[in-house]
C-alpha positions, 0 to 999 in steps of 0.5 A: 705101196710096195708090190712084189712086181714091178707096175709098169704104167703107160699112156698114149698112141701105141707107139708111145705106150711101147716106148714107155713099156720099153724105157720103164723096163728096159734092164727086165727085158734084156734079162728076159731075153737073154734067158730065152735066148740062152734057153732056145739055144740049150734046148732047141739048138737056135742060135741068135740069127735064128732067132731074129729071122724068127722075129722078122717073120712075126713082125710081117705077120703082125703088121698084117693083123694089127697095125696098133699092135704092130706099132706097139712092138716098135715102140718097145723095141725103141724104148729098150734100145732092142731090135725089133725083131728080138721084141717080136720073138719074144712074144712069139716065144710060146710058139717056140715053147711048145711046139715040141713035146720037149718043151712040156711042162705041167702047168696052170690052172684057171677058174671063174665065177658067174656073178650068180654063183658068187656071194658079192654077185662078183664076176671073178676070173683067175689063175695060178700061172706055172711056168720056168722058174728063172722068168719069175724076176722078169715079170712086170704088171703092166698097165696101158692107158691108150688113145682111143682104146679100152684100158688094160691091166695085165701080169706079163712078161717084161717086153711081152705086150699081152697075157692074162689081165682085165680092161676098163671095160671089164672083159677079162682073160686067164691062158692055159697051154695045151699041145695037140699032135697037130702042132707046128710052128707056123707063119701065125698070129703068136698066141699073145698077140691074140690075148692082147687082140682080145684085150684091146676089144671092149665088146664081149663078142667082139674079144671071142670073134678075134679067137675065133677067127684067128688062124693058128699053128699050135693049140691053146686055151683062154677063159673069158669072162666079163662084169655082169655075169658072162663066162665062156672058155675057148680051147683052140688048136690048129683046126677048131676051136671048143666053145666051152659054157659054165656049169652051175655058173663056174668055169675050170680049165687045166692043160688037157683037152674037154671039148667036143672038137678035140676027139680026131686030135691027140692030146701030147700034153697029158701023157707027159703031165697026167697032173692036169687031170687031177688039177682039174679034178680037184677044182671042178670039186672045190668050185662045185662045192662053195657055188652060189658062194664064192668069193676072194676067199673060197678061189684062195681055197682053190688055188692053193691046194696041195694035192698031188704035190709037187704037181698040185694047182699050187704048183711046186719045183720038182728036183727030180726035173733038169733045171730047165723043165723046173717051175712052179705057180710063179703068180697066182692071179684073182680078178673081180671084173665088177668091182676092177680090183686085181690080186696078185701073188709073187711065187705059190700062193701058199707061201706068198702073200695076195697084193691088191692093185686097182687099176686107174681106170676102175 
């Protein structure tokens, strides 16, 4: 079967899983480092030794973290015949990213449904992902089968060895970027390195507890859920973390700040992108509306909305940005964590067709 993206399968020790990553799509991950590397020089004035030196301070916090993960990065440097450092800095690229407030962009949106408020009684987890229109090529579905590890399945970034995707286990997750004015870049653990953490964990708890006990420089959130009806969101920044229940079952997050543990902060994000107020708005309204019924059908629903175009959940390019600040829903991500069935679009949902991929391990 053809699929939009290309699927990315790996298999063995950590170190042989990056190999395999980096050999399967090592010309993807030279372009998507020569875009960031073109990207942080346009726009942040770092010039490719900085960016190493960049890189060779990730790869010291990594290999403290997690030896595994620390592992993984070498094998993917090894396979894409790219220096380690350089793999490391792309997968600390979010903290470059967003770390100063010329970097905000107004994307994505996040849903999810207790089996209890679904019509199959499905866990359904999802997103639209928006972001640089440039990097929607470089984007891969990666699928690692590792020795003595939950097996993973996720929409990533060519070379990036964590992002939004769901286990063997059944524990899934969805990212959104949120900025306080408490961020900073910092000798932290890079915000992919722990949505990958969390994936490796095939406990609900223990996946929560690797946020929780993480130390950061810059804010973000992650919706967890796992097959069998168990959701939480968890909107992290520098100083705490909010533990954020369902109500009536669902769950909605955009890139504004809700929880009880943000109000000392200032929240950077919404004052440049007001759209994630009426993203969230819109959502919490349509899933509020279909609970206790929801379905492939009714998040489709959702995730295609138009209102306040181009700005919507359904994201679209605004010509009125500089081509650099220019994205849109360059995926839009439907995961049924009981049944393990993974849906996936290339480009907005509108427009673009929902692919099916069921992992091998479901």
């Amino acid at each position: 079967m053809d699929y939009p993206f290309p699927i990315v399968k790996v298999e063995g020790t950590s170190f042989e899983c990056g190999q395999m990553h980096g050999e399967k799509a090592k010309q993807k991950i030279m372009d998507n480092l020569e875009y960031y590397l073109g990207w942080w020089k346009r726009n942040l004035n770092l010039d490719k030794s900085q960016i190493f030196e960049y890189g060779s301070t990730i790869l010291k916090v990594l290999e403290k973290f997690d030896e595994r993960i620390f592992r993984e990065i070498l094998g993917v440097a090894e396979g894409s015949d790219i220096k380690p450092e350089f793999i490391a800095a792309i997968n600390g690229r979010y903290e470059l990213a967003w770390n100063k407030k010329i970097q905000l962009l107004g994307g994505c949106t996040s849903i999810a449904s207790l089996s209890s408020s679904s019509k199959e009684n499905k866990t359904l987890l999802a997103q639209n992902w928006d972001y640089r229109l440039p990097v929607k090529e470089n984007c891969i579905i990666l699928e690692l089968n590792q020795d003595n590890e939950s097996s993973i399945v996720m929409h990533t970034e060519a070379g990036v060895i964590g992002q939004k995707g769901f286990n063997s286990n059944g524990l899934g997750i969805v990212i959104n970027a949120m900025v306080s004015d408490k961020d900073q870049l910092g000798n932290t653990i890079p915000f992919f390195i722990i949505c990958r953490a969390m994936l490796n964990e095939s406990r609900f708890d223990k996946a929560i507890q690797v946020l929780l006990r993480s130390t950061r420089s810059v804010s973000y959130n992650v919706m967890v859920a796992m097959r069998g009806g168990v959701a939480v969101d968890l909107e992290a920044h520098p100083y705490e973390t909010s533990v954020i229940l369902p109500d009536n079952d669902i769950l909605v997050h955009t890139n504004h700040f809700i929880g009880e543990r943000c109000l000392y902060l200032v929240d950077e994000f919404v004052k440049e992108e007001p759209s994630s107020i009426h993203r969230y708005l819109v959502a919490m309204n349509k899933m509020m509306g279909n609970k206790g019924n929801h379905s492939f059908e009714t998040f489709t629903n959702v995730l295609t909305d138009h209102f306040g175009h181009p700005s919507s959940i359904c994201y679209h390019p605004d010509s009125e940005k500089p081509a650099d600040r220019r994205e849109e829903s360059l995926t839009s991500v439907i995961f049924d964590l009981d049944a393990g069935k993974f849906w996936f679009t290339k480009g907005p949902p509108c427009s673009n067709e929902y692919h099916l991929y069921v992992p091998e391990f479901s």
